[in-house]
C-alpha positions in Angstrom: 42.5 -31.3 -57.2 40.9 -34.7 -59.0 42.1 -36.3 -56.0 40.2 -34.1 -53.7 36.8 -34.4 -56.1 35.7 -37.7 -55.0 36.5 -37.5 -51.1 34.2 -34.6 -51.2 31.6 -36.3 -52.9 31.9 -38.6 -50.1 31.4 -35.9 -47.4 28.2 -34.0 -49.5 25.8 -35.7 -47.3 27.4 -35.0 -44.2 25.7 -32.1 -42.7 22.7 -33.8 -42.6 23.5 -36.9 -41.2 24.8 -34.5 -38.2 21.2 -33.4 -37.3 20.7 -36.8 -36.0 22.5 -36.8 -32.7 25.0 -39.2 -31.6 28.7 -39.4 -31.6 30.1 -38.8 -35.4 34.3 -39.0 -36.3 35.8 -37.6 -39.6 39.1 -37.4 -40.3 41.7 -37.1 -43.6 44.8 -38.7 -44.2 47.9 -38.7 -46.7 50.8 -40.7 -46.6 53.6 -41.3 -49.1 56.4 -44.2 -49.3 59.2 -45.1 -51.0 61.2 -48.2 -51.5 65.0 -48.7 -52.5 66.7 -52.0 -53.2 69.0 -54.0 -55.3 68.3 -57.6 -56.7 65.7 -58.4 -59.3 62.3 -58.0 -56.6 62.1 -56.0 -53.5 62.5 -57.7 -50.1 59.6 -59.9 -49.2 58.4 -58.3 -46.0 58.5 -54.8 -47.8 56.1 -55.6 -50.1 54.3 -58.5 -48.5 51.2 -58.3 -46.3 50.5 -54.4 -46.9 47.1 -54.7 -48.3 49.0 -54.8 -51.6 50.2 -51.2 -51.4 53.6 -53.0 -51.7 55.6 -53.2 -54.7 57.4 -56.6 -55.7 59.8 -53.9 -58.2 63.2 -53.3 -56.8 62.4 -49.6 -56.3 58.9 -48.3 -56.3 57.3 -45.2 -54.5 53.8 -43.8 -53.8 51.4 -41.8 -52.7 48.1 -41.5 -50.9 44.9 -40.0 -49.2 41.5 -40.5 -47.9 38.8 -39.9 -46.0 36.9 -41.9 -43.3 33.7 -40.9 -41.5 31.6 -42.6 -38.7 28.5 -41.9 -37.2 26.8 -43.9 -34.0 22.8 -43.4 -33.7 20.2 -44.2 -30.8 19.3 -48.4 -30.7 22.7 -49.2 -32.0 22.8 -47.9 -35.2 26.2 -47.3 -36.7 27.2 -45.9 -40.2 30.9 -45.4 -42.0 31.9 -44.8 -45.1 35.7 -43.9 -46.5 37.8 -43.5 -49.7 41.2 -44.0 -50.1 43.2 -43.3 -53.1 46.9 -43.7 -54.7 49.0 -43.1 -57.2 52.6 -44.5 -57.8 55.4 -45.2 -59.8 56.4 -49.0 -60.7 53.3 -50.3 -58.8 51.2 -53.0 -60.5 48.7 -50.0 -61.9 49.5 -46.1 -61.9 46.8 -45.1 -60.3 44.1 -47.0 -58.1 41.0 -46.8 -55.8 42.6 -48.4 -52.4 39.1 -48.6 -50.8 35.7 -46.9 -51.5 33.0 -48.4 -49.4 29.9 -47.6 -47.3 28.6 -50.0 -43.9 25.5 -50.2 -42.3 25.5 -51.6 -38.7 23.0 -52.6 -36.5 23.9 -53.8 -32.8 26.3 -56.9 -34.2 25.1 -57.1 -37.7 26.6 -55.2 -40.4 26.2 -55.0 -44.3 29.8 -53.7 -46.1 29.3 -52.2 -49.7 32.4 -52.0 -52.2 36.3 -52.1 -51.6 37.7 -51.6 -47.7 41.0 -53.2 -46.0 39.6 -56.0 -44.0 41.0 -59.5 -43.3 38.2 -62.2 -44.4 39.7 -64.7 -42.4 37.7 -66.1 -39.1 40.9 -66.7 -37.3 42.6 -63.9 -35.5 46.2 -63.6 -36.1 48.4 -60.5 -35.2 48.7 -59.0 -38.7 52.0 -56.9 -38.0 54.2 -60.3 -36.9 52.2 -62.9 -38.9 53.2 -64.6 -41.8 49.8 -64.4 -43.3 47.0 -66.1 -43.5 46.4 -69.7 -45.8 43.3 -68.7 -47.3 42.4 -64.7 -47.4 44.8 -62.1 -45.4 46.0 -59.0 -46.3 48.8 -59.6 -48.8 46.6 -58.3 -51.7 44.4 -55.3 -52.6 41.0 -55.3 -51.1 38.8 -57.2 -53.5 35.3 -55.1 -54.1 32.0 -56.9 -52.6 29.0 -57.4 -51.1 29.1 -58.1 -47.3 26.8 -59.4 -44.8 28.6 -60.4 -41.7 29.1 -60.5 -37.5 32.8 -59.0 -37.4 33.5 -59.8 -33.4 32.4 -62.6 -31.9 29.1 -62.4 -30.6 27.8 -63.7 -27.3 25.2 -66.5 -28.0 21.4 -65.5 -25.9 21.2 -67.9 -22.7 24.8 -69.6 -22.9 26.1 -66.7 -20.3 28.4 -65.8 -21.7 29.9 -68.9 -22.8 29.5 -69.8 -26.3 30.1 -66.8 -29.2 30.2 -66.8 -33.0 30.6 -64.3 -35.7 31.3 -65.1 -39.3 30.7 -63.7 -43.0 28.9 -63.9 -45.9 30.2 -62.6 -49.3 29.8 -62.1 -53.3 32.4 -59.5 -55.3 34.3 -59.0 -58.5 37.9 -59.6 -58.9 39.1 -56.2 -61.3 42.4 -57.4 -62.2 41.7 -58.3 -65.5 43.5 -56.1 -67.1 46.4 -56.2 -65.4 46.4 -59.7 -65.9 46.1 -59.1 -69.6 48.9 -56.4 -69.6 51.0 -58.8 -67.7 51.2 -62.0 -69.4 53.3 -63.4 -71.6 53.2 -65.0 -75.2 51.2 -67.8 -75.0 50.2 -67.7 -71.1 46.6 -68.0 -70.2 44.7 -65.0 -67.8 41.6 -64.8 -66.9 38.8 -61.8 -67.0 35.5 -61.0 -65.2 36.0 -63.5 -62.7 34.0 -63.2 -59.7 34.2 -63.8 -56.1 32.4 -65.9 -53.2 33.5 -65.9 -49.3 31.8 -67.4 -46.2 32.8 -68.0 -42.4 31.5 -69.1 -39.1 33.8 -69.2 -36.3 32.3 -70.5 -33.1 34.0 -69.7 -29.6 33.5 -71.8 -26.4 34.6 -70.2 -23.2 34.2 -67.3 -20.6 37.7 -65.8 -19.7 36.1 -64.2 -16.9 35.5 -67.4 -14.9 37.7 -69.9 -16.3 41.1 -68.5 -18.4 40.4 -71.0 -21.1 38.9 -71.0 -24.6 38.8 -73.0 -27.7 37.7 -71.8 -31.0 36.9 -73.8 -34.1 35.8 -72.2 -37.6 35.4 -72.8 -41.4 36.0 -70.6 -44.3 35.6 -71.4 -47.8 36.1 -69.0 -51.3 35.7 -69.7 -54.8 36.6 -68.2 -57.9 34.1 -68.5 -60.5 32.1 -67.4 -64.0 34.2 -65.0 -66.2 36.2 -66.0 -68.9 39.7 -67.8 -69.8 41.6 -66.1 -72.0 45.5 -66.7 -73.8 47.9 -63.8 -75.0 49.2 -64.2 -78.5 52.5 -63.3 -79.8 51.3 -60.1 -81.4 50.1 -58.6 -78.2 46.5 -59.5 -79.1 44.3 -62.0 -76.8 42.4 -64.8 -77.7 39.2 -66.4 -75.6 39.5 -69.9 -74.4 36.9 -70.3 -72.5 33.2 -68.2 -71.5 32.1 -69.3 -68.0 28.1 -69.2 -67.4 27.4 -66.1 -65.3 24.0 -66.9 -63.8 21.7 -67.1 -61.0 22.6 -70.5 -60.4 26.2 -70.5 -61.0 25.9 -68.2 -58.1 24.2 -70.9 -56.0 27.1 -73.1 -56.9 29.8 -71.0 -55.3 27.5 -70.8 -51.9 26.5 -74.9 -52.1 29.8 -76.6 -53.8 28.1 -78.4 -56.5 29.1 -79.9 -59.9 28.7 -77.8 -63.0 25.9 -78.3 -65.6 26.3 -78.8 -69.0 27.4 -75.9 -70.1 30.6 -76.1 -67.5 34.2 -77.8 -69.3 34.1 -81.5 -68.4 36.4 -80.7 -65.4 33.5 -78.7 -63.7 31.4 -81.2 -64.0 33.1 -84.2 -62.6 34.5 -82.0 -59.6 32.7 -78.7 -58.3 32.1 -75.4 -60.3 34.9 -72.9 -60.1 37.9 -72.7 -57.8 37.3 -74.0 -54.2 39.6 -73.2 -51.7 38.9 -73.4 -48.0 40.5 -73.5 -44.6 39.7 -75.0 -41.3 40.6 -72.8 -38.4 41.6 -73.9 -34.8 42.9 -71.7 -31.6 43.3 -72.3 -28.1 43.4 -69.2 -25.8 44.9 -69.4 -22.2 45.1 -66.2 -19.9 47.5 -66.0 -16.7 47.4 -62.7 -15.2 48.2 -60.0 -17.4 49.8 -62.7 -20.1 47.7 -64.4 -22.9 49.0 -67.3 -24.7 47.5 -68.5 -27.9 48.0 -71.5 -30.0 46.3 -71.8 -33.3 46.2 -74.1 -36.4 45.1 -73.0 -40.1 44.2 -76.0 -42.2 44.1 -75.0 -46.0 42.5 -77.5 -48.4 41.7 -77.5 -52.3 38.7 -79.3 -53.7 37.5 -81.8 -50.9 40.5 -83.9 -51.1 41.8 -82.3 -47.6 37.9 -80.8 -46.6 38.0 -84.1 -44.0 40.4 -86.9 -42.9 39.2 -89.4 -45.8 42.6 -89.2 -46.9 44.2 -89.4 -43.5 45.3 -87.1 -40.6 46.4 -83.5 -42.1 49.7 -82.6 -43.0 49.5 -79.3 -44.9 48.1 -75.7 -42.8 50.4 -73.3 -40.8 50.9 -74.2 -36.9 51.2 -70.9 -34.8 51.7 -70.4 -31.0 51.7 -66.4 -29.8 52.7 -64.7 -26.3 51.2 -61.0 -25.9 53.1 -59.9 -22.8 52.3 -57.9 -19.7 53.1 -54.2 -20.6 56.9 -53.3 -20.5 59.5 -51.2 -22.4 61.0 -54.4 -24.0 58.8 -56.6 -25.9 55.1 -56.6 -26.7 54.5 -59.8 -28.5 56.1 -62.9 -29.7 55.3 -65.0 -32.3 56.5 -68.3 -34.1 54.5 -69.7 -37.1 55.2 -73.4 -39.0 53.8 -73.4 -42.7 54.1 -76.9 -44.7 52.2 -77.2 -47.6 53.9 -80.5 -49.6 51.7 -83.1 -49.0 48.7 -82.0 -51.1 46.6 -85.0 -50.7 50.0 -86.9 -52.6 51.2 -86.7 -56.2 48.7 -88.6 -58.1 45.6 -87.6 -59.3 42.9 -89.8 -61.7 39.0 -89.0 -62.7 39.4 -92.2 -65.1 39.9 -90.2 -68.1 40.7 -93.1 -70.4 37.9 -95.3 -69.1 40.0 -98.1 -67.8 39.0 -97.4 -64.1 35.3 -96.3 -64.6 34.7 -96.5 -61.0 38.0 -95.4 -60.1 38.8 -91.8 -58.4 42.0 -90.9 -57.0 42.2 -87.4 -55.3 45.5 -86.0 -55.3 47.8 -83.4 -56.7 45.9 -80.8 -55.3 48.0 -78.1 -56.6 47.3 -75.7 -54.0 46.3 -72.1 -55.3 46.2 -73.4 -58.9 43.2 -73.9 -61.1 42.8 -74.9 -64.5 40.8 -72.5 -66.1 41.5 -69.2 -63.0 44.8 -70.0 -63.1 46.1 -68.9 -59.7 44.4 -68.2 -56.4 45.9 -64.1 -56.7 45.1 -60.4 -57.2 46.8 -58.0 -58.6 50.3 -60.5 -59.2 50.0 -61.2 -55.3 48.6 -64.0 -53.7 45.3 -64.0 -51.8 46.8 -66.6 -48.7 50.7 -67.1 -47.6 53.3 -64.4 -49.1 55.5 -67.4 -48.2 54.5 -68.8 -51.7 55.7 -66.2 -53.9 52.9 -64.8 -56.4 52.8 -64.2 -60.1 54.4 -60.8 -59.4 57.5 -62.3 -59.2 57.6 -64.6 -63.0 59.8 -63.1 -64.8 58.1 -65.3 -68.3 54.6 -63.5 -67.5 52.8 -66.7 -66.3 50.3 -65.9 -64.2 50.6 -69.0 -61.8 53.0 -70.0 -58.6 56.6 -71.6 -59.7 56.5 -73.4 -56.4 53.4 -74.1 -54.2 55.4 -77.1 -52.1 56.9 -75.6 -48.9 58.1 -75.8 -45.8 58.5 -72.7 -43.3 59.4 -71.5 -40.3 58.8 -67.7 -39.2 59.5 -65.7 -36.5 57.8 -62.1 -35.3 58.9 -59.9 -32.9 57.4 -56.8 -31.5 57.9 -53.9 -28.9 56.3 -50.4 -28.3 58.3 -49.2 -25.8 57.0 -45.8 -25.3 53.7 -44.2 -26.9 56.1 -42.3 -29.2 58.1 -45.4 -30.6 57.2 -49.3 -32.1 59.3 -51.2 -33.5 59.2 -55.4 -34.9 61.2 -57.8 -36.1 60.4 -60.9 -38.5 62.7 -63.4 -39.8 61.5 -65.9 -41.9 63.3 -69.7 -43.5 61.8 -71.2 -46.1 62.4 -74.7 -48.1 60.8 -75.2 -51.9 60.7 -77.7 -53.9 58.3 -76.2 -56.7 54.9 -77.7 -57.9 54.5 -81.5 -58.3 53.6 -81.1 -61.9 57.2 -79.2 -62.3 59.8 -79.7 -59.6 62.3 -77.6 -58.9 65.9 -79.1 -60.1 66.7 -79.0 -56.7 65.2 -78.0 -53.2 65.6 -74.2 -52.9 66.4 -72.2 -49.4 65.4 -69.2 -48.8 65.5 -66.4 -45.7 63.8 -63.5 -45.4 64.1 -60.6 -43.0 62.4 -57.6 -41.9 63.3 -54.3 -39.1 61.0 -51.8 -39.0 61.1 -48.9 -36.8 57.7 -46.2 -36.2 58.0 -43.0 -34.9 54.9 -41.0 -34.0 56.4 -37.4 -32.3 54.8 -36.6 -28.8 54.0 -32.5 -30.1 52.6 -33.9 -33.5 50.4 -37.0 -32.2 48.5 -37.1 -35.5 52.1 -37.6 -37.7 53.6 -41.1 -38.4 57.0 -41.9 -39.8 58.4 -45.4 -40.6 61.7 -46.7 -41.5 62.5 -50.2 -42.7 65.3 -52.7 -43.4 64.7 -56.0 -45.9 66.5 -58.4 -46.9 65.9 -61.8 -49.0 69.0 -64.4 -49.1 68.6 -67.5 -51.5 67.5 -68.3 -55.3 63.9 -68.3 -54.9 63.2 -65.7 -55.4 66.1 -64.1 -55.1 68.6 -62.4 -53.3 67.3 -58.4 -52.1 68.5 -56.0 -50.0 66.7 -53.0 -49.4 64.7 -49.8 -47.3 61.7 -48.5 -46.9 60.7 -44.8 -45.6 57.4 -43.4 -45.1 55.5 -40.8 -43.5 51.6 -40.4 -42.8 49.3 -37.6 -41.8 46.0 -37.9 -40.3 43.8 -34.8 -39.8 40.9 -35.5 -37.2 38.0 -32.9 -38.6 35.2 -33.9 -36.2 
């Protein structure tokens, strides 16, 4: 019954609302999963891109239920709001809020208030065969915020058709605090409090219609910033480190990278405020027939060492090329995806801290999804870009930072829906690591890691999903797996 109290909180103001007119949806779901495997973590691809509903625990299970509702007024006004709760056993918290939020539309404009499943990225990717995204995907929990933002692309006035955008603009609160707490180890440093920044524009040049060409071309950067830094103690007790400024214009910082102010460390000040992170995003669309063919590049840079080509041509992103197929029994979609993220702007960094280059700068060791006083670009033990990189999850000494964040990859996705009762996909991913440059790995590690997975939705029971799923890890890092999922979800359409 307590899980039932808040979803109909949610629907209270319902009946109202349906005085209105227009078209209106509600419906409730629950689901449960469970996950079996040997080894010291469960397979990657179970637990890996699920919005973190997955577990990196050998064996974990859970379960869950909402409520979504939608509503479509005259002049293209458009409200939804759902909740969506879990429970589960050996799951980074025992019981969560998956996603509580409320959004206002208008026409192409919408404003999203609180926690909802969404991928922040510009750049579409298939998010069942991808690897993930370099920046923001949908490896982690959804992180609660403030929205503005134009979710498709929009069709620029007096370009016919030709030219589109769409893009975001965002401010939230990373809650993970105490799990971060609970999770570290003697002497590792967390952080608390720390809050979120996200912004994308993603411009579109091309009209399928006439010519079966287009190019897109985006940017998206995030930061981590304010809150505090804090180190766990032998005794189980934490000490503060460090109290971030949490003001108006730290705020402004995030939106405008700019250097701290005196009451930033020294390392904000020479650099920018906070944790910077950011991706340039490239795709190439062709269309033949009933085929679509898309090539796509995701440039991830730290800092500004990799924000341009001052340091020469790029060397670290993920490389992807997709084929969505004409309709068949056999395959849907087929995707390959290369991920290298070694270079890192080189080995060497120097801000002259001994004075004996005043004038000299040297931007290198970028560390990607590192930071000094955040630790680790991550949420909830999982990281916010490419599951590739194994998170903190996975540190067995509670260090709440990446072991190796140098790699090279190579992934394949598969997928087929050969009736409307049966999907199925494949992925098979090969990875190389050689661990950070600040603490090398003894040797280079391999690693493989594979995933079939098999849903049946039954042609008398439309509204009932079941899913079935092998996993399996091979190598030392991080670790050999073998494992299966099974789930089962139920959606109840009420209006």
């Amino acid at each position: 019954m307590k899980l039932l109290a808040p979803i109909a909180l949610l629907l209270l103001p319902l009946p109202a609302l349906s005085q209105t007119g227009g078209s209106q949806h509600l419906s409730i779901h629950a689901g449960t999963e469970a996950t079996v495997s040997d080894g010291d973590n469960a397979p990657l691809w179970l637990s890996s891109n699920r919005y973190g509903m997955g577990s990196t625990s050998p064996s974990s299970w859970y379960l869950r239920a909402g409520a979504d509702y939608e509503k479509n007024f005259r002049r293209g006004w458009n409200i939804s709001a759902g909740i969506d709760m879990a429970g589960g056993i050996n799951t980074a918290s025992r019981f969560w809020l998956q996603q509580a939020y409320f959004d206002t539309s208008w026409r192409m404009l919408t404003l999203s208030i609180g926690s909802k499943e969404r991928i922040s990225s510009p750049l579409d990717k298939n998010p069942s065969l991808t690897s993930g995204w370099m920046l923001e995907g949908n490896n982690t929990r959804p992180i609660p915020q403030i929205r503005a933002e134009i979710r498709d692309f929009y069709s620029i006035p007096f370009t016919r058709g030709w030219l589109a955008l769409k893009g975001h603009l965002a401010y939230g609160a990373m809650l993970d605090g105490k799990w971060q707490e609970s999770f570290a180890g003697p002497g590792q440093n967390y952080s608390r409090d720390v809050k979120y920044h996200s912004k994308a524009l993603m411009l579109r040049a091309g009209n399928k219609s006439v010519f079966p060409l287009e190019f897109e071309v985006g940017l998206h950067m995030t930061t981590q910033f304010c809150g505090d830094q804090m180190q766990k103690q032998p005794d189980g007790s934490s000490t503060l480190l460090l109290d971030m400024p949490d003001g108006l214009r730290n705020y402004i910082n995030a939106f405008f990278p700019t250097t701290g102010d005196s009451n930033t460390t020294w390392g904000e000040q020479v650099n920018v405020e906070g944790n910077m992170l950011g991706s340039w995003n490239f795709a190439l669309n062709y269309y033949y027939r009933d085929w679509k063919f898309r090539l796509y590049l995701d440039h991830f840079f730290e800092d500004q060492s990799q924000l341009t080509t001052q340091y020469g041509i790029w060397k670290d992103g993920q490389l992807g090329f997709e084929v969505t197929f004409p309709s068949n029994p056999w395959i849907s979609s087929f995707l390959w995806e290369g991920t290298s993220t070694t270079d890192q702007s080189g080995p060497i960094i120097y801000d002259g801290f001994d004075g004996s280059f005043t004038d000299g700068q040297f931007s290198g060791c970028d560390s990607y999804y590192y930071h000094y006083i955040y630790q680790a670009w991550q949420y909830y033990g999982l990281g916010i870009g490419c599951p590739l990189l194994p998170g903190p999850a996975y540190n067995a000494d509670g260090a709440i930072t990446f072991r190796s964040n140098r790699m090279k990859a190579h992934h394949i996705g598969i997928s087929g829906n050969p009736s409307p009762q049966w999907k199925w996909r494949v992925l098979a991913s090969f990875a190389r690591h050689w661990g950070t440059y600040l603490v090398p790995f003894d040797r280079v590690e391999h690693s493989f890691s594979g995933l079939a997975e098999l849903r049946y939705t039954p042609r008398r029971f439309s509204h009932l999903t079941v899913k079935a799923a092998l996993g399996m890890d091979r190598g030392n890092f991080p670790g050999n797996s073998f494992g299966g999922t099974i789930g089962i979800r139920y959606e109840i359409p009420i209006m």
